[in-house]
N, C-alpha and C positions, 0 to 999 in steps of 0.2 A: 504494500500500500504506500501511497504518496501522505505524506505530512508535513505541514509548515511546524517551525520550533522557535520563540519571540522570546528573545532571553538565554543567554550562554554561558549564565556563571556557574556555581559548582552545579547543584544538580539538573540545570535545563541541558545542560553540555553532553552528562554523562546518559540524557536519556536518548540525544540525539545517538550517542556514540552504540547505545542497547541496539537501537533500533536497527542502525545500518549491519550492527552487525547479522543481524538475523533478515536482511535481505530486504528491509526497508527503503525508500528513497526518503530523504530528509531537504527541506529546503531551510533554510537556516537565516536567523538574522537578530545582530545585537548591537545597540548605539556603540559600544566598543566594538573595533572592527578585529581587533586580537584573537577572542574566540572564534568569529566565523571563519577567521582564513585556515585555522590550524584545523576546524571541521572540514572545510571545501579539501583539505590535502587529505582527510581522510576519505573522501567521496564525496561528502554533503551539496548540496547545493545552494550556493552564497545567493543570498537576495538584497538589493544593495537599500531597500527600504519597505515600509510596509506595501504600499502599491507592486513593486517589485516584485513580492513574495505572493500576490492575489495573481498577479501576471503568471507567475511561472508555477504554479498549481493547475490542478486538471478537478472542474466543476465534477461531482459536489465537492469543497474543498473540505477540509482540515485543518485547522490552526490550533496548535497549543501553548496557550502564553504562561511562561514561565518565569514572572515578577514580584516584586515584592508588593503586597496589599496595598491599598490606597492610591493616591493619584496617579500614578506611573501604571497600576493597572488599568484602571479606570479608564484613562485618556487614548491605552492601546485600544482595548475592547471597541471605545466608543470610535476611533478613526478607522477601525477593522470594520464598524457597522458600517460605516457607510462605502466601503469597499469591496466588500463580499455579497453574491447574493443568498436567493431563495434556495432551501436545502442546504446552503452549507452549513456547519459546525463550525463555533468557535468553544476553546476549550480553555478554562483557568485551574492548572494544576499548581497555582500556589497557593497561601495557608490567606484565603480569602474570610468574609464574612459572612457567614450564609446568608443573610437577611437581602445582602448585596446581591449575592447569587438570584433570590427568589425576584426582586425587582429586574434584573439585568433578561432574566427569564423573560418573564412578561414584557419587558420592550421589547428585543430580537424576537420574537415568538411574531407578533404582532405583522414584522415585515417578511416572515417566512426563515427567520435565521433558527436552528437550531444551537442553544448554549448547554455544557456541560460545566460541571462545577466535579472538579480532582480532587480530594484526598489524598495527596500522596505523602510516605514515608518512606524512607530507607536512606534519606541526607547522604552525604560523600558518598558513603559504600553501594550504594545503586547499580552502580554501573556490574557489579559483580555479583552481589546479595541478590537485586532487584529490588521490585520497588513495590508496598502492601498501598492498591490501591482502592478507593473509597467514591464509587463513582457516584453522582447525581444528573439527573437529566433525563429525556424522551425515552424509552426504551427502544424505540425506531433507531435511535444516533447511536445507543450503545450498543446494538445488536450490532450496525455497519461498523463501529470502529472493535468493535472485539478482537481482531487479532493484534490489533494495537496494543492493549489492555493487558493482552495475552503472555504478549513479547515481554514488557515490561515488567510484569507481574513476577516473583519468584519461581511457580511452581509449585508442586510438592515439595520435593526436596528430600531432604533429611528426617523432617519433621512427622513424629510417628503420627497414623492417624486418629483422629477422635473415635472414639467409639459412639454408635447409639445414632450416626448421621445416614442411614441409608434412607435414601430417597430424599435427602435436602439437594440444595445449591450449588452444582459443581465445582462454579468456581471461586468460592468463598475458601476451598482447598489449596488452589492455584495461588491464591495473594491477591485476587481480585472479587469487587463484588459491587452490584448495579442496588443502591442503597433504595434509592427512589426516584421522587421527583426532582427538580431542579430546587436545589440549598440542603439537599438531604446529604451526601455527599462530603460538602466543607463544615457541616451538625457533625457528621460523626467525625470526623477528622477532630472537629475543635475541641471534643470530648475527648476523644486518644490524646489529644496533646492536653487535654487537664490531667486524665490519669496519670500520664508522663511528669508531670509538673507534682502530683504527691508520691509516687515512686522514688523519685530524684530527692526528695524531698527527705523521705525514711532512709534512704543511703545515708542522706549527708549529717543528719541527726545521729545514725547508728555507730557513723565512723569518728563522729564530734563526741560522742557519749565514752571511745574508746580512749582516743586520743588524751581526751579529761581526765579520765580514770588513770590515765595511767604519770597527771601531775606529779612533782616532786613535793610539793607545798600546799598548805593548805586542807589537805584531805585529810580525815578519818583515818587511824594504824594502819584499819584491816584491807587499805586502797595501797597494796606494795609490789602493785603490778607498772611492769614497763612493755607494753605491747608494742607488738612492730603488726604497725598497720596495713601493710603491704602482704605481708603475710598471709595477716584473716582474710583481707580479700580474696587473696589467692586460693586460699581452702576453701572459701564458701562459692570457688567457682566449679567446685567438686563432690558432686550430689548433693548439695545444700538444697531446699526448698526455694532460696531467695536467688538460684540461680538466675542471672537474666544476662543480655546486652548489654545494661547500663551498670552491673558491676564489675564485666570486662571490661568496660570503657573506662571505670572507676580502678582497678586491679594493673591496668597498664599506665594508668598516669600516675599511679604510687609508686611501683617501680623504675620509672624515668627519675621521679622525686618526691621522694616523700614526706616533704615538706611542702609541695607544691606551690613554689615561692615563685613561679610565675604571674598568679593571679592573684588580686585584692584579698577577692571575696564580695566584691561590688557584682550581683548576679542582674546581667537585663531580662526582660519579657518582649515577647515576641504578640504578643496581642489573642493571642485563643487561651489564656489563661483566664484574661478579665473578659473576655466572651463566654467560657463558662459557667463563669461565676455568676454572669449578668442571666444567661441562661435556666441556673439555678434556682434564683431569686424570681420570673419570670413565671417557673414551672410549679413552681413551691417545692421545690427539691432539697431536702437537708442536702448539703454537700461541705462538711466541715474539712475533710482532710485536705480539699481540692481547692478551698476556700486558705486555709492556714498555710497550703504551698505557694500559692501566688502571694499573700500578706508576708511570707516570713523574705520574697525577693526584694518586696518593697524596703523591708527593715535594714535588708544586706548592705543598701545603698545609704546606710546612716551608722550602721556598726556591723563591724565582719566579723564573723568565725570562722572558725578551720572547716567546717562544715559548708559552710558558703563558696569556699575553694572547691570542695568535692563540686558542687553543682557545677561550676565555670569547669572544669576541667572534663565534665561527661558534654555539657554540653561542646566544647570542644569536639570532644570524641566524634561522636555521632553526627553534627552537623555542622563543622567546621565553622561556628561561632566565636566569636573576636569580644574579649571583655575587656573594661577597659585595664590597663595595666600599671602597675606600677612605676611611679617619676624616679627620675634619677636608677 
């Protein structure tokens, strides 16, 4: 299949690169002209703008914009409308807003444009992992781009099977799945990335708790422990219950240093946190842990802990996120 790709940084790059490789055609385009040339050497085809890239597509098209939320999305989408026609697909595989989704729906809907709203995960490692996606939109558009979906998707894998699923959703197995309508898609995404935000959250508290414990001052006799924290991580990546992603991610930046004296401990947010929350409050959903992980990022940026570095240093990991750093 042909596909446009609007956005070339880490992850729009690596999905362009998935794609070609499984026999895809990619037509490519990013206001830095860096990424698309080193894509076009890989095959891609460079499109020198957005008219460009509507030009050298073949009706229905396919566009997947892969930016950052807010205005930069917004104003591609909105120059893509008046560009593309009836039947094409345009598609927002970044950590958008659903509510934005549901609106942007209803306008392209209106001139005949089909819109999809991505959930996508898998940050840096994509290109190899693949990517768990979360799709929203027409079921018409996701049946046509399914081998798309397909490519990108992980797979099976490794990953033993569930039990008790005979006769569900195939490819909810695969690392993809068509959630609903249009905003359904970037809802559950915004959710995964709350859940992500109290996970990260119990790490850094768990690893904060060890670290204390194992003060010289201060503490109770019966505290005459000096833990090496790099260690427990390491073991609890070894039939533990708490086994996951994010305490490899956590287990190899204790190892590099573990003191982790690259970051503050100044943790940012990315925006599907306080959409959770807001979602939360909306639904009348207790959501206390999910609510205490986004509060305790706010606090990070007024007083640090050694725990606040574990978060900067997964988020690292995983999505090649830039905190701010230490002067001097």
């Amino acid at each position: 299949m042909q596909l446009g790709v609007i956005g070339l940084g880490r992850m729009g790059g690596n999905i362009v690169r998935r794609l070609m490789r499984a026999g895809h055609e990619c037509v490519v385009y990013d206001r830095d002209p860096k990424p698309g040339h080193a894509l076009a050497a890989d095959g891609a085809v460079l499109a020198s703008d957005l008219r460009d890239m509507v030009a050298k597509l073949k009706a229905p098209r396919a566009i997947w914009v892969m930016l950052p939320a807010g205005s930069i999305t917004e104003g591609t989408l909105g120059e893509l409308a008046g560009l593309v026609g009836e039947g094409d697909v345009l598609i927002d595989g970044g950590n958008a807003f659903w509510k934005d989704d549901v609106r942007r729906g209803k306008e392209l809907a209106a001139k005949g444009i089909h819109y999809m709203d991505v959930g996508t995960s898998g940050g840096v490692h994509g290109l190899e992992r693949g990517y768990c996606l979360m799709i929203g939109g027409a079921k018409e558009a996701f049946d046509r781009l399914e081998p798309i979906f397909k490519v990108l998707a992980p797979g099976k894998g490794e990953v033993e099977p569930t039990r008790h699923r005979e006769g569900r959703n195939p490819t909810a197995e695969q690392g993809y799945l068509h959630c609903g309508p249009t905003g359904s898609g970037h809802f559950v995404k915004m959710v995964h990335n709350g859940i992500e935000y109290g996970m990260m959250q119990a790490f850094a508290e768990g690893f904060d708790l060890l670290r204390n414990a194992s003060a010289k001052e201060g503490l109770p006799a019966d505290y005459g422990f000096d833990f090496d924290v790099a260690e427990i991580a390491e073991v609890w990546r070894r039939g533990s219950v708490v086994t996951s992603w994010l305490l490899d991610l956590t287990a190899e930046a204790l190892a590099a240093d573990e003191e982790l004296s690259a970051y503050t401990g100044n943790v940012s947010d990315s925006g599907e946190g306080r959409w959770t929350v807001d979602a939360a409050v909306e639904t009348a959903t207790p959501a206390e842990v999910l609510t205490s992980a986004l509060f305790a990022r706010f606090r990070s940026r007024v007083d640090h802990t050694f725990g606040e570095k574990i978060l900067s240093a997964m988020r690292a990991g995983f999505g090649g996120h830039v905190e701010p750093k230490k002067q001097g």
